[in-house]
C-alpha positions as CSV (number, residue, x, y, z in Angstrom):
1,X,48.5,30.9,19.9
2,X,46.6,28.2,17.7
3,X,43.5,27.5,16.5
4,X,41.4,24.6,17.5
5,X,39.2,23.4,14.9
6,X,36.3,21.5,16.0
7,X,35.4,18.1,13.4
8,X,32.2,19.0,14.2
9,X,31.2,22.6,13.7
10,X,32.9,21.6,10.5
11,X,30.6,19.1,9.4
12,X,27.7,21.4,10.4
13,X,28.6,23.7,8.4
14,X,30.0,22.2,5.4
15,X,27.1,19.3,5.1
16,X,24.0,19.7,8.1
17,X,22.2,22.5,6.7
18,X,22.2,20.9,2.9
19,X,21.5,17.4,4.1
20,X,18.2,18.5,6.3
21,X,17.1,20.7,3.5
22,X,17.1,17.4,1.4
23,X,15.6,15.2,4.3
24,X,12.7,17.8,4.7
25,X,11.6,17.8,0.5
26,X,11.7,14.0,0.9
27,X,9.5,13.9,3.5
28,X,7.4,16.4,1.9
29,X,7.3,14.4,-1.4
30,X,6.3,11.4,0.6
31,X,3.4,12.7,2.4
32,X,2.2,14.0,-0.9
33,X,2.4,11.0,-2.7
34,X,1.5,8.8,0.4
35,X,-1.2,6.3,0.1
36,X,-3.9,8.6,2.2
37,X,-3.2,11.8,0.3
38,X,-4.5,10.4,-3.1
39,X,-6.9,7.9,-2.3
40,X,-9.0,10.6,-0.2
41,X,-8.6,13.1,-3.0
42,X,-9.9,10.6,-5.4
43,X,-12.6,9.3,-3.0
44,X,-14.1,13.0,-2.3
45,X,-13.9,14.0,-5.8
46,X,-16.4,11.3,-6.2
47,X,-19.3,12.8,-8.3
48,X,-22.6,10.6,-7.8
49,X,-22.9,7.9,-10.3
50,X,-19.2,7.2,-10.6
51,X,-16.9,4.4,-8.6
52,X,-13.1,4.2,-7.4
53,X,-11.7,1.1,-7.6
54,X,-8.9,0.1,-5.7
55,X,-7.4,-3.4,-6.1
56,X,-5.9,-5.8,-3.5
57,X,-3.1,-7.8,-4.4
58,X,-3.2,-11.2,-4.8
59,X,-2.1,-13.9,-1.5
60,X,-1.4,-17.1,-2.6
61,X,-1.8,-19.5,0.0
62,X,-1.6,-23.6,-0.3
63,X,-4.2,-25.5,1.6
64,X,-3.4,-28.4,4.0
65,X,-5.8,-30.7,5.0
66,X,-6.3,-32.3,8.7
67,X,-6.8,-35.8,7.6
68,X,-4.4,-36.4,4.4
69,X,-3.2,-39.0,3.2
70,X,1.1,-39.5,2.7
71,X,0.8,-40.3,-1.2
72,X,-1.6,-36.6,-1.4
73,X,0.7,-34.5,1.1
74,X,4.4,-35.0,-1.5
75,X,3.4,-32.9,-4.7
76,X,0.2,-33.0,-4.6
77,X,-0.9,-30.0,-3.2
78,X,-3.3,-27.6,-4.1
79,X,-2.8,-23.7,-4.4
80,X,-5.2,-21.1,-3.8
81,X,-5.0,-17.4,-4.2
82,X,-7.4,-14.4,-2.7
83,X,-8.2,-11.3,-4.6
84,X,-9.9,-7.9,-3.5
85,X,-11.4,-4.9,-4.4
86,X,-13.2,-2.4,-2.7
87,X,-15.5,0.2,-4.3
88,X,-15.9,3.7,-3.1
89,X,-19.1,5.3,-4.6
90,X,-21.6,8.2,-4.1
91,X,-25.1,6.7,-5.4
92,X,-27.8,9.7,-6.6
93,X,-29.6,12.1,-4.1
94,X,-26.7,10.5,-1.2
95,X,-24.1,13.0,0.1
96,X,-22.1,10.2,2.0
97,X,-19.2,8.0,0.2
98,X,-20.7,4.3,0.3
99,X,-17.4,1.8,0.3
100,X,-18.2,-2.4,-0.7
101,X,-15.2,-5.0,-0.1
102,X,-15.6,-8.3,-2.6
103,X,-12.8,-11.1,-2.1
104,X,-12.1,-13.8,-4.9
105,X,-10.9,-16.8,-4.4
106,X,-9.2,-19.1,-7.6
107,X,-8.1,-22.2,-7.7
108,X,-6.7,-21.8,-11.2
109,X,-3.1,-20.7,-11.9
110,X,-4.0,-17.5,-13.3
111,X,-6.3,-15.0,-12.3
């Protein structure tokens, strides 16, 4: 009489259990750390009179224009970039989080 051993019950039981104990802390520590967890923590410790900032990064774009001319379209362009930030804040006397959204646009190479 022999014994069959199966590949697979002995990867289940040699590396399956420690491998989804690892994938289930990861996905833990993701959702902790996750974008929505510690902006709404942050947003609804909001006491009144204070502000959350949260910044936007930077796009850079290049502007084309319909008309140009051939001399401006070869290294001549120009570069713009867009910046926001949107405030989260509780003014006096108001229960309710009030949020603003302000874009800035630059022409200049830094910002």
């Amino acid at each position: 009489m022999t014994l069959k051993v199966d590949q697979h019950q002995i990867f289940r039981n040699e590396y399956e259990e420690e491998l989804l104990n690892k994938m289930t802390e990861h996905k833990w520590k993701v959702s902790m750390h996750a974008k929505s967890n510690t902006v709404d923590v942050r947003q609804q410790s909001l006491r009144p009179g204070e502000v959350a900032i949260q910044h936007d990064f930077t796009e850079a774009l290049t502007l084309k224009h319909n008309e140009e001319i051939q001399s401006k379209h070869f290294g001549d362009s120009t570069t713009v970039s867009i910046e926001g930030y949107t405030y989260h804040y509780k003014n006096p006397g108001d229960e309710d989080t009030s949020l603003d959204f302000h874009s800035y646009f630059s022409d200049e190479k830094t910002q």
